[in-house]
C-alpha positions in Angstrom: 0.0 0.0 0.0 2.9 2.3 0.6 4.7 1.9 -2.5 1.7 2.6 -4.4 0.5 6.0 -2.7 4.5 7.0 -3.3 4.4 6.0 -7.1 1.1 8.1 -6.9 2.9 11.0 -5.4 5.9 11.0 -8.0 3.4 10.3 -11.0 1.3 13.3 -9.6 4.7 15.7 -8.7 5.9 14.2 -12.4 2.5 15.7 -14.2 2.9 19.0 -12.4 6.3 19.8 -13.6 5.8 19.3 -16.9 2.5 21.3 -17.0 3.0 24.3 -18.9 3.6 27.8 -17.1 1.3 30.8 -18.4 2.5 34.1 -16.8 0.9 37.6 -17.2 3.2 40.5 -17.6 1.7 43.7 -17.4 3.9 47.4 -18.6 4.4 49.8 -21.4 3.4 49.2 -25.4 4.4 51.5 -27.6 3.8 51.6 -31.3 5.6 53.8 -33.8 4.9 54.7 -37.2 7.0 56.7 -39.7 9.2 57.7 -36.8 6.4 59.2 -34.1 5.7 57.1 -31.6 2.0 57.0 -29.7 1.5 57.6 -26.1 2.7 54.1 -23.7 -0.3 52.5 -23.2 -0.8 50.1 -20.1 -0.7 46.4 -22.0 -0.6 42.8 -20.7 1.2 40.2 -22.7 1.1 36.1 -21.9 4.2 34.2 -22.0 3.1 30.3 -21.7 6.7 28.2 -20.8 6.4 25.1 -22.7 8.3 21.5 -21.3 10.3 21.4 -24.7 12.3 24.4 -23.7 9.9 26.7 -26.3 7.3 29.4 -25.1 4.5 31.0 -27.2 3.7 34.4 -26.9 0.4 36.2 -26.9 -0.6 39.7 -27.4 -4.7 40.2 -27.1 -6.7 42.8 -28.8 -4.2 45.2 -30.1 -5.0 48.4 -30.6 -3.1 51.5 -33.0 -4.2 54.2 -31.1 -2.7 57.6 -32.3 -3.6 59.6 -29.1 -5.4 62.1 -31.2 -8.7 60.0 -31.5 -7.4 57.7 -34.5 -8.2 53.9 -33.1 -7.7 51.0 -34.9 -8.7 47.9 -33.6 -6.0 44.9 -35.3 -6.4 41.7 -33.6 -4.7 39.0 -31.3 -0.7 38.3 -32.1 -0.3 34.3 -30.7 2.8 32.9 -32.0 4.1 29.5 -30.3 6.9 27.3 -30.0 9.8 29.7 -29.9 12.5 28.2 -29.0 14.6 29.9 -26.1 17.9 30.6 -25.2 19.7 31.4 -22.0 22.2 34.3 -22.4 25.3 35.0 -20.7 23.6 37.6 -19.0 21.3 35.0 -17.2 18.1 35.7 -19.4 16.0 34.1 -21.4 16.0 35.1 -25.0 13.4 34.4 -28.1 12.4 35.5 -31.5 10.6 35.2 -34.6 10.6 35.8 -38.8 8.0 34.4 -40.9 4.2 35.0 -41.7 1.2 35.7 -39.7 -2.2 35.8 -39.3 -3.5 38.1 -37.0 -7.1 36.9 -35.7 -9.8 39.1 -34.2 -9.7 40.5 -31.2 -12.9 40.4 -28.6 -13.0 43.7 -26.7 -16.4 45.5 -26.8 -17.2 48.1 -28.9 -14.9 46.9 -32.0 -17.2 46.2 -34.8 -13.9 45.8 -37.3 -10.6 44.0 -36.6 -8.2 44.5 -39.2 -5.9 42.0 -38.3 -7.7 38.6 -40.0 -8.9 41.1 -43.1 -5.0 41.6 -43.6 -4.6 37.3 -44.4 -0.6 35.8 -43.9 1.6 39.1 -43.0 5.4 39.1 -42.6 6.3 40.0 -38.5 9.7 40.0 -36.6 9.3 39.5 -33.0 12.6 39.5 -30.5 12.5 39.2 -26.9 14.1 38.9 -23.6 12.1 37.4 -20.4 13.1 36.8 -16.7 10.5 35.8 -14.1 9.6 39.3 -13.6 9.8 40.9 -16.7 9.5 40.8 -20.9 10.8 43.2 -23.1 9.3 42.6 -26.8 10.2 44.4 -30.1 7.5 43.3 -33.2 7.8 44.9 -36.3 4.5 44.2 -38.7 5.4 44.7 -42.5 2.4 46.9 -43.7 4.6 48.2 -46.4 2.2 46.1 -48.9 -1.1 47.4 -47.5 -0.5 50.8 -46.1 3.2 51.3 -47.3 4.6 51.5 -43.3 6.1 49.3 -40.8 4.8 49.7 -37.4 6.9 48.7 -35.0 6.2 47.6 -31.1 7.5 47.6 -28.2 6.5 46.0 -24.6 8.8 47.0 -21.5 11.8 48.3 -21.6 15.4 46.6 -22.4 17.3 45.3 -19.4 20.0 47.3 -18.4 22.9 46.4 -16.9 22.0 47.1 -13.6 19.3 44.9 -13.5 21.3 42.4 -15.6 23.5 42.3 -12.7 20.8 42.0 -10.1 19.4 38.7 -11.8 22.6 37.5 -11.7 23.2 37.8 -8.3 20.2 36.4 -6.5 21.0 33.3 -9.2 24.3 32.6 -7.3 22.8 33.9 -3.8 19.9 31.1 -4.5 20.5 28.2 -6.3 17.3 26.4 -6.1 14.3 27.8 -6.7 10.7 26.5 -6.6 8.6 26.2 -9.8 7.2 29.5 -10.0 10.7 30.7 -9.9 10.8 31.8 -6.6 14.2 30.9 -4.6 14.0 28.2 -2.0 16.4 27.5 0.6 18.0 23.9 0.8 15.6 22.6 3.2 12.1 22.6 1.0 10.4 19.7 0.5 8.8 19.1 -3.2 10.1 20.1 -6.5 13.3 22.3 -6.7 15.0 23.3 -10.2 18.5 23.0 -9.0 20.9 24.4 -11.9 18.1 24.2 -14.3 17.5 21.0 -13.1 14.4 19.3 -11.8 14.8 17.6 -8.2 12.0 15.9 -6.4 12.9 16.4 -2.5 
């Protein structure tokens, strides 16, 4: 009876570290057009941490607004499997270059969503991620439909103070928990130890 209810345990601890991890990050978007950038506008993007060392990325309804009453509704940007990369630096880095199709977006009051009416669009997404924080540039290639590129950007690039930071609670802490946070050497349960999963 005991050695089943602790292959129970490991199966169960086994299916909840390899579940996916979807995390909100909430800051700045700013689009530019042509060089002039619109007002930051308060944004939250979805980073999902996939098992096979990938992530998809999700930005939901998307809107151009100009900040002098110009508002264009565009559509969702989901784009998954990207593979990732740990930099020197001690955080995670990702990208994309291919086609697109933006779908519709779902806020209230948007009759039109330009996005799907668009079809297959050429976009270049690169980012960096930590625990705590995304920084995302896209650039979508209107140049065929509205001759412009609008360019993106979420957060702001990590400097090397907080470069520095990150890499000093990484050697202050070397496990953490699964959420990321540091754990000392005494919890009990699943641990990522040098990137590695330990059951304790």
């Amino acid at each position: 009876m005991r050695k089943l209810l602790l292959t129970m345990i490991c199966a169960l601890m086994s299916m909840v570290s390899m579940a996916q991890m979807t995390k909100p990050f909430e800051d700045d978007l700013v689009v530019t057009i042509d060089g002039e950038s619109a007002a930051p506008q308060k944004t939250t993007v979805y980073l999902t941490l996939n098992e096979d060392n990938t992530c998809n990325f999700t930005l939901n309804n998307f809107i151009l607004d100009s900040g002098e009453g110009d508002v264009m509704a565009v559509g969702n940007i989901f784009i998954e499997n990207l593979p990732m990369s740990l930099s020197e630096e001690g955080y995670y880095t990702f990208s994309y270059d291919g086609n697109l199709v933006i779908t519709e977006g779902d806020l209230e009051g948007y009759d039109t969503w330009i996005g799907p009416l668009l079809g297959e669009i050429p976009l270049k997404l690169t980012g960096k991620a930590t625990m705590d924080k995304v920084y995302v540039t896209i650039d979508i290639d209107m140049m065929e439909n509205l001759g412009q590129i609008i360019h993106v950007t979420f957060g702001s690039d990590f400097d090397s103070t907080a470069i520095k930071a990150i890499k000093n609670s990484q050697k202050a802490a070397v496990a953490h928990d699964l959420t990321g946070r540091p754990v000392s050497k005494d919890f009990k349960g699943i641990r990522i130890v040098n990137g590695k999963k330990v059951v304790r």
